[in-house]
C-alpha positions as CSV (number, residue, x, y, z in Angstrom):
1,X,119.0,77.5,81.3
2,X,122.6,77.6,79.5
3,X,122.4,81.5,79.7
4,X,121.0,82.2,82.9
5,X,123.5,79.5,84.1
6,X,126.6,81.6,83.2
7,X,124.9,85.0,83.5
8,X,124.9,83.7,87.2
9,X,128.4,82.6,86.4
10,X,127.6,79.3,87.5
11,X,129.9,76.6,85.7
12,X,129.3,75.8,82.4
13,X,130.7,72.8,80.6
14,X,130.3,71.2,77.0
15,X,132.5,68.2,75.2
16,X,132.5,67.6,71.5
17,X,129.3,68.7,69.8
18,X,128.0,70.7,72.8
19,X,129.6,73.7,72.5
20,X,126.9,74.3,69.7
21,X,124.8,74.7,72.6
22,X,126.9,77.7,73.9
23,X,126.4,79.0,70.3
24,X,122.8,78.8,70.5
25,X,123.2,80.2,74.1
26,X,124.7,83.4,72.7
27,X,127.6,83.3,75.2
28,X,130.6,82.3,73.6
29,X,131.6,85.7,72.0
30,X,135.0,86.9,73.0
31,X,135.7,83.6,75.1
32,X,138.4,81.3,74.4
33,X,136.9,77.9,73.2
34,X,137.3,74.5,72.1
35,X,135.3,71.9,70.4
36,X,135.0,68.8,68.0
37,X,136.4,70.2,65.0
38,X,132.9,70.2,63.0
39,X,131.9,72.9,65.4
40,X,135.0,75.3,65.0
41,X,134.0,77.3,62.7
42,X,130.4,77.8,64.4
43,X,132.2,79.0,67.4
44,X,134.0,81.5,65.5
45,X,131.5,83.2,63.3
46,X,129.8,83.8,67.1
47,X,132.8,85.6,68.0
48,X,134.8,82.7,70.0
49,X,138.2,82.5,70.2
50,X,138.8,78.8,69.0
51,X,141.9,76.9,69.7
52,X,142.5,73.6,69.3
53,X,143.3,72.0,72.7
54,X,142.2,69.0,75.0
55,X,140.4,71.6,77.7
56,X,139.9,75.6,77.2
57,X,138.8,77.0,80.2
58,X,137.8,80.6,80.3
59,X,135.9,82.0,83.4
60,X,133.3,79.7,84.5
61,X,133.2,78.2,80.7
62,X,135.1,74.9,80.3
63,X,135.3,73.0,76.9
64,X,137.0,69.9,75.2
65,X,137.0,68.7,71.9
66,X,136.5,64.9,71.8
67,X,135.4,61.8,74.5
68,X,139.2,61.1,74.4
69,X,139.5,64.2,75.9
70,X,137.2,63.4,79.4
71,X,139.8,62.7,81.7
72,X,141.5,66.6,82.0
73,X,137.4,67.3,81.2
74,X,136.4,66.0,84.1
75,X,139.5,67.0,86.3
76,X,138.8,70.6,84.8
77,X,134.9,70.4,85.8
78,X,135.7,69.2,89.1
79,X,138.6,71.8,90.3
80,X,135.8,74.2,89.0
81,X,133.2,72.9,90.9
82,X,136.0,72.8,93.8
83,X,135.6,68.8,94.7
């Protein structure tokens, strides 16, 4: 569903541990990403550009790293989903 959803390039979203999802997903390669630390180096060895920052959005992928970070997540998702 994660695949189809940004082969459609439909928004895609993940906070904290998801982005091992996006890994699993096989779409992260060449994108610029973020995650809970834990998950960095995940990201990377599937060709993701990780940077360590409260939202990375790159095409219709959004990420964050921590809950501390929903606020810009949210505000990210939403100018995304243009509400």
């Amino acid at each position: 569903m994660v695949r189809k959803t940004d082969e459609r390039n439909g928004v895609v979203a993940a906070i904290c541990h998801g982005p091992s999802l996006l890994v699993s997903a096989d779409i992260v390669r060449g994108k610029k990403v973020t995650s809970y630390v834990a998950v960095k180096d995940d990201l990377v060895h599937a060709g993701g550009n990780w940077s360590d920052a409260e939202v990375v959005i790159d095409g219709n992928l959004i990420t964050s790293r921590t809950p501390r970070d929903l606020v810009p997540f949210t505000k990210a998702i939403l100018t995304a989903l243009g509400t």
